[in-house]
VMD Tcl script that builds the backbone (N, CA, C; Angstrom):
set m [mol new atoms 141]
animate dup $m
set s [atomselect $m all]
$s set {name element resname resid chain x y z} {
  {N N UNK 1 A 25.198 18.708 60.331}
  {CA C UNK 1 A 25.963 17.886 59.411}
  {C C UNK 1 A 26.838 18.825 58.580}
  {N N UNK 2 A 28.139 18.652 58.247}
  {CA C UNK 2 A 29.036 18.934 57.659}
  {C C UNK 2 A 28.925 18.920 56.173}
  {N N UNK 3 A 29.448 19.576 55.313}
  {CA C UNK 3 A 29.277 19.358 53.996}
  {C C UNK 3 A 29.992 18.267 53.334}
  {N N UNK 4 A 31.392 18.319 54.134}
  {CA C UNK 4 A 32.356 16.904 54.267}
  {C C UNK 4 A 31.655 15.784 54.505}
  {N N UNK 5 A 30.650 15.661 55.303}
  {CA C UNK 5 A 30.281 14.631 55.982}
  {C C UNK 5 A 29.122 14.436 54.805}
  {N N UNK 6 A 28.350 15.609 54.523}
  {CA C UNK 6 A 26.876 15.055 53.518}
  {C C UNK 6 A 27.745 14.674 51.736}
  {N N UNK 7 A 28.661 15.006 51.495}
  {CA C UNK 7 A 29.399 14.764 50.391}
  {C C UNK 7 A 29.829 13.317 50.994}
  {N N UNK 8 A 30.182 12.753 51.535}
  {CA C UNK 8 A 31.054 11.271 51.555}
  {C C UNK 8 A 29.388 10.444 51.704}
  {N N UNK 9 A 28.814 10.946 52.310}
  {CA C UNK 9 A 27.636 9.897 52.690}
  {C C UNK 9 A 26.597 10.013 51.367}
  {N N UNK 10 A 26.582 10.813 50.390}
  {CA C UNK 10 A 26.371 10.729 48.747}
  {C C UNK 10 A 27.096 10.121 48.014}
  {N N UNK 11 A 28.273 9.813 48.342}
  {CA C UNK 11 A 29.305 9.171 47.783}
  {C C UNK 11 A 28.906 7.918 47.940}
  {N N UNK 12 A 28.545 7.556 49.009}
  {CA C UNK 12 A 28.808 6.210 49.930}
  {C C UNK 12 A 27.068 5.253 49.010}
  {N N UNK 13 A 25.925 6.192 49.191}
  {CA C UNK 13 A 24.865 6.567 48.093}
  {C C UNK 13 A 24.727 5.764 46.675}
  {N N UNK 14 A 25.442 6.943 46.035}
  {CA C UNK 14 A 25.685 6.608 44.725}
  {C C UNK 14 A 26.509 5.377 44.603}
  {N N UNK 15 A 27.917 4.705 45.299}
  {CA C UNK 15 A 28.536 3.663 45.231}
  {C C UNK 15 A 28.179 2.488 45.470}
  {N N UNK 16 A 26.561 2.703 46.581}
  {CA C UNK 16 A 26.101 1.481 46.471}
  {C C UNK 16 A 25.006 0.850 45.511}
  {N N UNK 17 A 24.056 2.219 44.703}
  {CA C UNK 17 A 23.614 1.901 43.819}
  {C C UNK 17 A 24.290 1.445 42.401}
  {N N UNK 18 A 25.547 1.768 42.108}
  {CA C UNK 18 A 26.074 1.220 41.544}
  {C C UNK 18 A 26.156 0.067 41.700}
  {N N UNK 19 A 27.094 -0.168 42.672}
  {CA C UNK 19 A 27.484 -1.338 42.434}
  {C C UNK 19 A 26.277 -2.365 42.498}
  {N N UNK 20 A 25.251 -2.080 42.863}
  {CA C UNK 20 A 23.671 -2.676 43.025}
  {C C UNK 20 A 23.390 -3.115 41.634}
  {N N UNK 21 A 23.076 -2.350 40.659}
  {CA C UNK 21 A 22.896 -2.080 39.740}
  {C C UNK 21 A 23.820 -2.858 38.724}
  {N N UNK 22 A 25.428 -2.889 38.893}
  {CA C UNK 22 A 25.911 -3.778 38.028}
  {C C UNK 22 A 25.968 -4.768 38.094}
  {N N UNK 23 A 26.436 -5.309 39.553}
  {CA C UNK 23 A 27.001 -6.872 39.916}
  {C C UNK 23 A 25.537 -7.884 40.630}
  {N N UNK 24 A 24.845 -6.707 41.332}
  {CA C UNK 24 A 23.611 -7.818 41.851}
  {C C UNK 24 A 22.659 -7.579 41.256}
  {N N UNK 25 A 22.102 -6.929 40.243}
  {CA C UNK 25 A 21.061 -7.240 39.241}
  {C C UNK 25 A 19.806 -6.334 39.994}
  {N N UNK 26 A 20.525 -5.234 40.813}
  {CA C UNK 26 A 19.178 -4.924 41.502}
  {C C UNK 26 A 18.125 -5.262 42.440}
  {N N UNK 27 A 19.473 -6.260 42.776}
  {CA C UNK 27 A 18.536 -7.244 43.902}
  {C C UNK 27 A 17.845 -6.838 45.233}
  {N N UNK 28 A 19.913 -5.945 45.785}
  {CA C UNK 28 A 19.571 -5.505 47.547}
  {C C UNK 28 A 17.985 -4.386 47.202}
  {N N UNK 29 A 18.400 -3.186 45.790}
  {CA C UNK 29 A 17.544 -2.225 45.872}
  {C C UNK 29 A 16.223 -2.696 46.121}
  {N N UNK 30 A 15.778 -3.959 45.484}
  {CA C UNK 30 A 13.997 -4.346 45.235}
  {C C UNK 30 A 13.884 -5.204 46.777}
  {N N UNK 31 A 14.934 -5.658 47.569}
  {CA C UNK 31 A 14.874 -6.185 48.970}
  {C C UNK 31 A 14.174 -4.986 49.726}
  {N N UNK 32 A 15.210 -3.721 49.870}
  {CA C UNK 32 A 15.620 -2.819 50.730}
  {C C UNK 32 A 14.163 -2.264 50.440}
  {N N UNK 33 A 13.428 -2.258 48.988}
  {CA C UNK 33 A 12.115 -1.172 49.091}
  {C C UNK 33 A 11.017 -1.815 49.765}
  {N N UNK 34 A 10.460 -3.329 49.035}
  {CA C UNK 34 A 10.293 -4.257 50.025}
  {C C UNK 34 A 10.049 -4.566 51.456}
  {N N UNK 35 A 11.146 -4.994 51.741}
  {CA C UNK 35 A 11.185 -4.056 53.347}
  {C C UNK 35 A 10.788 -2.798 54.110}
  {N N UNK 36 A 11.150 -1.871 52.994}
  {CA C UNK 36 A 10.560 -0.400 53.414}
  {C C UNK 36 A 9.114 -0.450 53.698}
  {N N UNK 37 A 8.494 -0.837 52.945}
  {CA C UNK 37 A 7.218 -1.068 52.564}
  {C C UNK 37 A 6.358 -2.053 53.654}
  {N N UNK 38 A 6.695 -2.832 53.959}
  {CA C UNK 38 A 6.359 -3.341 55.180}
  {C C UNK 38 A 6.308 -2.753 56.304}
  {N N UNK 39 A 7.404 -1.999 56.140}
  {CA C UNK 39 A 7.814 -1.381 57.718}
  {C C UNK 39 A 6.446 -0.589 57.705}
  {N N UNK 40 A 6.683 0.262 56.945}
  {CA C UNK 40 A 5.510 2.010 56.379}
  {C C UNK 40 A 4.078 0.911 56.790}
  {N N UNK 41 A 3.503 -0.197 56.449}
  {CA C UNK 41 A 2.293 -0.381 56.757}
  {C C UNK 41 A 1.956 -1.120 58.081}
  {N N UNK 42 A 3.535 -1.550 58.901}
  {CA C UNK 42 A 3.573 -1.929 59.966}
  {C C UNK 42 A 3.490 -0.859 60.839}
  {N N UNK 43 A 4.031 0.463 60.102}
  {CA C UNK 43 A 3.866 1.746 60.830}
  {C C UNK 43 A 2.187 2.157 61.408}
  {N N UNK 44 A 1.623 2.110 60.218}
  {CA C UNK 44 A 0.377 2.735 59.681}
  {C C UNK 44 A -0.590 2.114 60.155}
  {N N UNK 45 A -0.598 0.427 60.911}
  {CA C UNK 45 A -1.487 0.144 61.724}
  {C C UNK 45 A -1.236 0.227 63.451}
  {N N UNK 46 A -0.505 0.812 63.881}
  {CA C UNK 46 A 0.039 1.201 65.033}
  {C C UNK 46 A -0.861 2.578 65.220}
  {N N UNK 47 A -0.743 3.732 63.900}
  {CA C UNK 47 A -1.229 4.696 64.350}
  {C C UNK 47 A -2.879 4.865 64.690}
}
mol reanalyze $m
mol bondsrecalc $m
mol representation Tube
mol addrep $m
């Protein structure tokens, strides 16, 4: 990975927690962990 490339995709990062944070109240973030979280224990009975 490029430094060009890891700089825009921090960009890309930070712009969506923003805008997370102002206009949707934090919504996608508490979806997206949520989800994470499922996945990780959907993981964890597989192993």
């Amino acid at each position: 990975m490029t430094n060009t490339i890891a700089i825009v995709l921090g960009l890309l990062l930070v712009a969506f927690f923003a805008y997370d944070g102002l206009q949707m109240d934090w919504a996608m973030t508490v979806f997206l962990g949520r989800k994470g979280l499922e996945f990780v224990e959907w993981l964890a009975f597989w192993r």
